[in-house]
C-alpha positions as CSV (number, residue, x, y, z in Angstrom):
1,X,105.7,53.4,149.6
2,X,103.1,55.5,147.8
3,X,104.8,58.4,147.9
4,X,107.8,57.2,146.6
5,X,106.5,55.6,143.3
6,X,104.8,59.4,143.5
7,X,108.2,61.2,143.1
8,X,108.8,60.7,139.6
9,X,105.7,62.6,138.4
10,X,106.9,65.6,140.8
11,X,109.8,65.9,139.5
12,X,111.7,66.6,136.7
13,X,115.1,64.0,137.7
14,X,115.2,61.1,139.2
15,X,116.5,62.4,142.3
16,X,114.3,64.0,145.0
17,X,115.2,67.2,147.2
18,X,113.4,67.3,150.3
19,X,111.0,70.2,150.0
20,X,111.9,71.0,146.4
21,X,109.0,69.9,143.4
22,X,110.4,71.1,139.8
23,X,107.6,71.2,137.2
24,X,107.2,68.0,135.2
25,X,108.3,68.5,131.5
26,X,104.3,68.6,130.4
27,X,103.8,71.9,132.2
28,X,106.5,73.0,131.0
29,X,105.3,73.2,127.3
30,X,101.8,74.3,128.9
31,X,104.0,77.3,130.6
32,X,105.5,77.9,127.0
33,X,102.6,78.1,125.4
34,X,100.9,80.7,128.4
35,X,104.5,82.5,127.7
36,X,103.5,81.8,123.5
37,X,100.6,83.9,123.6
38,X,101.5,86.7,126.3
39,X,104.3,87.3,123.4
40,X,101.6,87.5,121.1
41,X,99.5,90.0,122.6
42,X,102.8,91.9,123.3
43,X,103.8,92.3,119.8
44,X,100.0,92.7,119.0
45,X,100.4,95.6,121.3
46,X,103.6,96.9,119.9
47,X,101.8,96.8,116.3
48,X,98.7,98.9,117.7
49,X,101.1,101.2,119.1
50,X,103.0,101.6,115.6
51,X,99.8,101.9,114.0
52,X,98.9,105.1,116.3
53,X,101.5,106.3,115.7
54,X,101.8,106.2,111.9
55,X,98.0,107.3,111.7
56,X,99.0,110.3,113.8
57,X,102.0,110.9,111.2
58,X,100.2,110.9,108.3
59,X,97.1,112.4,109.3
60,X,97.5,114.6,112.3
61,X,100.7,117.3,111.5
62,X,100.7,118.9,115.2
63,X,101.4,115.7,116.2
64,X,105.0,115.5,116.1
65,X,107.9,117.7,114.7
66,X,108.6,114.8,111.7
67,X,104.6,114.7,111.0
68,X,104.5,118.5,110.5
69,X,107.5,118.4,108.2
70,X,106.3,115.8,106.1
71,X,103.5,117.8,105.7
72,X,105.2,120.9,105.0
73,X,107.1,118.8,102.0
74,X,103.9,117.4,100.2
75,X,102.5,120.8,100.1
76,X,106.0,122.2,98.9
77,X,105.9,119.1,96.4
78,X,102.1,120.0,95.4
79,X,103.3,123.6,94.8
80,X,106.7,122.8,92.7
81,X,104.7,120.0,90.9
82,X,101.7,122.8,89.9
83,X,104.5,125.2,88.6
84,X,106.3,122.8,87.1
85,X,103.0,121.4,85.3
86,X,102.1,125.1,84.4
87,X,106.2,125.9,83.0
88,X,105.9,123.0,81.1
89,X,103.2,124.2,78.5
90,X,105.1,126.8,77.7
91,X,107.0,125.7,74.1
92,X,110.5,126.7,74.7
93,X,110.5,126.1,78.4
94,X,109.0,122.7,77.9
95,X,111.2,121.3,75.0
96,X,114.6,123.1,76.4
97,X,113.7,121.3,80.4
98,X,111.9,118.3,79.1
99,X,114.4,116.0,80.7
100,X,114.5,118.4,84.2
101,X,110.4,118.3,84.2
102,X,110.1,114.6,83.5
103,X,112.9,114.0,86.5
104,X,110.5,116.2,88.9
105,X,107.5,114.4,87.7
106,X,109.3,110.7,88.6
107,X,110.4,112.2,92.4
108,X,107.1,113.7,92.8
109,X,104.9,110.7,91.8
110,X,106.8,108.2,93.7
111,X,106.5,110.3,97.2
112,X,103.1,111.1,96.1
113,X,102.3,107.2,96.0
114,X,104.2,106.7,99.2
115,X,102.2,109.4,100.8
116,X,98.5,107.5,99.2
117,X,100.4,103.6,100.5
118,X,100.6,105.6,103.8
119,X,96.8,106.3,104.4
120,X,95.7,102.8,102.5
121,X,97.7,101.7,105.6
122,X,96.7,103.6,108.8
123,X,92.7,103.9,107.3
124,X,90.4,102.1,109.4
125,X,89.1,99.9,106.0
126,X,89.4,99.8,102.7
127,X,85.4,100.5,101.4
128,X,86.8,103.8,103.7
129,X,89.4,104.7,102.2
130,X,88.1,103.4,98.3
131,X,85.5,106.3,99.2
132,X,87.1,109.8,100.5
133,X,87.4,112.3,98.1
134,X,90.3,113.0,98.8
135,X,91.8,109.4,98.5
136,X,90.1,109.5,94.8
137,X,91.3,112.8,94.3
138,X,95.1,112.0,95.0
139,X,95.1,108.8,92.9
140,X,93.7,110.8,89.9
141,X,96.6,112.8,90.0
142,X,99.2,110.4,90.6
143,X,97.8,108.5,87.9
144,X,99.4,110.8,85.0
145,X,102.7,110.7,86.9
146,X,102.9,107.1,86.7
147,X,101.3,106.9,82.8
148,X,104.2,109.4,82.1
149,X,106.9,107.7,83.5
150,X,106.2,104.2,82.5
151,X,105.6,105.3,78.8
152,X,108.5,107.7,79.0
153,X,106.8,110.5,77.8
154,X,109.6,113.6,77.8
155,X,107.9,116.3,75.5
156,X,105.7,118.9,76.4
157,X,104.1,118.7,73.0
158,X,102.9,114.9,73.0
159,X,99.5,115.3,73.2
160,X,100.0,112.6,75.7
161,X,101.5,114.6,78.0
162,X,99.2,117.6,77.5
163,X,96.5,115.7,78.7
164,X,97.7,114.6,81.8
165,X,98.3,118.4,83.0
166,X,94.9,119.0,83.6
167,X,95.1,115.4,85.9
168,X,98.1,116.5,87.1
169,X,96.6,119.8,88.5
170,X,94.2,118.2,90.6
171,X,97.0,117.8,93.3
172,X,96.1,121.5,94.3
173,X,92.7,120.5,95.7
174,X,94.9,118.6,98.2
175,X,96.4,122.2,99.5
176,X,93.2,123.1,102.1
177,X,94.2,119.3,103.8
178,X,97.6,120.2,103.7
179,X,97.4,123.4,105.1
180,X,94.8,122.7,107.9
């Protein structure tokens, strides 16, 4: 009969349970790809919510315990980094700690430019983040880090490295942020 030669498209097997219809194989791929893109707006979801929370990390302290400490550290690190900028002028200090200063300046700049990566990631674009003045601010004084460690400037007479102090001092204007 009709029904019969129907059977095959109802079902999956060749064999037929009475009141039983298993999805043909076709709708099953459809049903993988509804299943496809559910996953995708799950991890799309799951990405938002990281990104909330990372934005809430780096740019709202009293948000969480961690937040607040990792703000309490770049200010500590802005602080130590100042002093250490200011010590290093000094002749005798600066030739007898070269190696000491230049190991702070290495620390410092890297977390420094983890703490800059961090807001390039969480701001909302980059024409956004290419214009704060605080953004600008922050690179300027990684900057001298970064020209110091890859030339491997040690000595606090290099005129090199006398230069960059005055850059390097610009972390400070980061303090009113970091205290707020």
């Amino acid at each position: 009969s009709e029904l019969d030669s129907a059977r095959p498209l109802l079902s999956s097997d060749t064999t037929h349970s009475p009141g039983r219809c298993s999805v043909p194989p076709s709708l099953r791929v459809t049903t993988s790809v509804a299943d496809g893109i559910a996953e995708g707006a799950a991890a799309e979801d799951y990405r938002r919510a990281c990104r909330e929370r990372l934005v809430a990390f780096v740019e709202r302290p009293a948000s969480s315990r961690a937040a607040a400490v990792f703000q309490a550290v770049i200010v500590i690190l802005i602080v130590t980094s100042t002093f250490a900028a200011i010590l290093e002028t000094v002749p005798d200090i600066g030739k007898t700690h070269a190696q000491s200063f230049f190991g702070l300046e290495v620390v410092v700049s890297v977390l420094f430019s983890v703490e800059l990566a961090l807001r390039f990631v969480v701001c909302e674009s980059i024409g956004a983040f290419l214009t704060n003045g605080f953004n600008i601010v922050d690179a300027l004084a990684i900057l001298p880090g970064i020209i110091l460690v890859s030339r491997h400037v040690t000595t606090a007479d290099s005129p090199t490295a006398n230069a960059m102090v005055s850059l390097r001092m610009l972390r400070l204007m980061w303090l009113p942020r970091g205290l707020r």
